[in-house]
C-alpha positions as CSV (number, residue, x, y, z in Angstrom):
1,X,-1.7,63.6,-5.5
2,X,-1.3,61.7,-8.8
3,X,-4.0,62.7,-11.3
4,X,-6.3,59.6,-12.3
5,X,-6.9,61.0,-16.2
6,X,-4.6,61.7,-19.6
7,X,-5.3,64.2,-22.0
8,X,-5.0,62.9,-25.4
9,X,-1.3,64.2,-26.0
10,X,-0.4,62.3,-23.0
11,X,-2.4,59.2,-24.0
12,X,-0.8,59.0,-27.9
13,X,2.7,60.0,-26.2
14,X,2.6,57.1,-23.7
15,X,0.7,54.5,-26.1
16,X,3.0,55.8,-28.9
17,X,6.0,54.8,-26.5
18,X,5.1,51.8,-26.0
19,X,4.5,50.7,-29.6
20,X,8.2,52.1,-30.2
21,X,9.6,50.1,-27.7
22,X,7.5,46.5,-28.5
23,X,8.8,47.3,-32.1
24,X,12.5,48.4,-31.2
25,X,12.4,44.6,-29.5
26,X,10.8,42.6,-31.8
27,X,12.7,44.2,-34.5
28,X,16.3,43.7,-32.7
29,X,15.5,40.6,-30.9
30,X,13.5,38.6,-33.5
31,X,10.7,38.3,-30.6
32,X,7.1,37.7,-31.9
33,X,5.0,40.9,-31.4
34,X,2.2,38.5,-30.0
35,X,4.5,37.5,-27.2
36,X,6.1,41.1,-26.7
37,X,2.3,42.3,-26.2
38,X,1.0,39.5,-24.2
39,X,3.8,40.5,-22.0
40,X,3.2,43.7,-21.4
41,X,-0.7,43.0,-20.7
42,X,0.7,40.6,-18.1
43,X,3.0,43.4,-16.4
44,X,0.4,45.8,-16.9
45,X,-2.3,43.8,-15.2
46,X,0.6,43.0,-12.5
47,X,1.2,46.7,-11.5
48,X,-2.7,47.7,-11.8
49,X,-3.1,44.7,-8.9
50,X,-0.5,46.7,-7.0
51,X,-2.9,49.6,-6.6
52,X,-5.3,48.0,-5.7
């Protein structure tokens, strides 16, 4: 079974991921960082449906 909770590492590691990424695209795509976020909150909220 999956574990539920992150130590700290993993938490900067996986948050620090993901502001590389939303930078990498806004950067090389000229996409608003607004949208690139509101984005992610809407796959995120997606996926954490499909747990439940």
């Amino acid at each position: 079974m999956l574990s539920t909770t992150i130590s700290y590492e993993q938490f900067r590691e996986l948050t620090g991921t993901f502001e590389d990424t939303v930078a990498y695209l806004c950067d090389d795509h000229l996409l608003s960082g607004e949208v690139a976020w509101t984005v992610l909150l809407c796959l995120a909220q997606a996926k954490v449906n499909e747990f439940n």
